[in-house]
C-alpha positions in Angstrom: 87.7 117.3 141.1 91.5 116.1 140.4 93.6 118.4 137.7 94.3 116.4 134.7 98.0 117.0 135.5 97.7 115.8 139.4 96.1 112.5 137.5 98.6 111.9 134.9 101.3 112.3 137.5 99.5 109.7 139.7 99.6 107.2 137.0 103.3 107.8 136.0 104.4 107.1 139.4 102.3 103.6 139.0 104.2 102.7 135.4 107.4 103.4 136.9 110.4 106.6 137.1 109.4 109.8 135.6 112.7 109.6 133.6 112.0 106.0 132.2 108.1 107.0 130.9 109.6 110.6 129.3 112.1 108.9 127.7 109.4 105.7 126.0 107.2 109.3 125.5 110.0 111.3 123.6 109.7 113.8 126.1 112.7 115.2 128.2 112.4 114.2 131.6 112.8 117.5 133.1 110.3 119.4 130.7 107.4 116.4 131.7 107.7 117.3 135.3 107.7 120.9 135.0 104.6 120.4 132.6 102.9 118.5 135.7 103.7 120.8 138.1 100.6 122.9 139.6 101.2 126.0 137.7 102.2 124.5 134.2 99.9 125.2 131.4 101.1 122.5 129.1 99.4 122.3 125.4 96.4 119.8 124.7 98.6 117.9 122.0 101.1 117.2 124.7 98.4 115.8 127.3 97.2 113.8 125.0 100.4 112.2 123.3 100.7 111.3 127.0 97.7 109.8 128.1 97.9 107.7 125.0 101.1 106.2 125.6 99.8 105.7 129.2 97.0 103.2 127.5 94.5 106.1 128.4 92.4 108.5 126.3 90.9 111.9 126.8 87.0 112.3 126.7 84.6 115.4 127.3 81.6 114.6 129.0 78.6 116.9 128.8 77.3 118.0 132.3 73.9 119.8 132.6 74.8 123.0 135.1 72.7 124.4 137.9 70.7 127.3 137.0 70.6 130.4 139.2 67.1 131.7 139.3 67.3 134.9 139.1 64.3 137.7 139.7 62.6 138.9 136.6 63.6 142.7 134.9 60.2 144.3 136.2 61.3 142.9 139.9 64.4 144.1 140.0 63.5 147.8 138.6 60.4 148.1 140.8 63.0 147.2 143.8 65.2 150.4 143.0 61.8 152.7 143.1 60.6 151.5 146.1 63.5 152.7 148.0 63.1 155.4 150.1 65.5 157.8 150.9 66.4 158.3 154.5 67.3 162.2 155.6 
């Protein structure tokens, strides 16, 4: 899965220079690309004042997740005394 940041920088370069879409955003220039660098942790607000101006918008999306079955209390206790010790 692409990083929202790798995504939004994929679109700017489609609208046109970095320097151009940060200054229609309000944003300096410099500060937008350090927010979509890899190890930038820019704030929500700022993403999505982004995206917006982009003609975008930011949805969550529910996604059932794979349960791990794991064995039952009883099993894993009656594993640790049936162990027998090697002397």
């Amino acid at each position: 899965m692409k990083d929202i940041r790798q995504l939004i920088r994929e679109i700017i370069r489609k609208k046109g220079p970095i320097r151009k879409v940060a200054q229609e955003i309000g944003i300096d220039h410099a500060n937008l690309i350090r927010m979509l660098r890899e190890n930038s942790d820019p704030r929500l607000k700022t993403i999505e004042r982004i995206i917006e101006h982009l003609g975008y918008s930011l949805t969550l999306k529910r996604e059932e997740l794979k349960t791990v079955k794991r064995p039952s209390r009883s099993r894993r206790r009656n594993r640790s005394h049936n162990r027998k010790e090697v002397i």
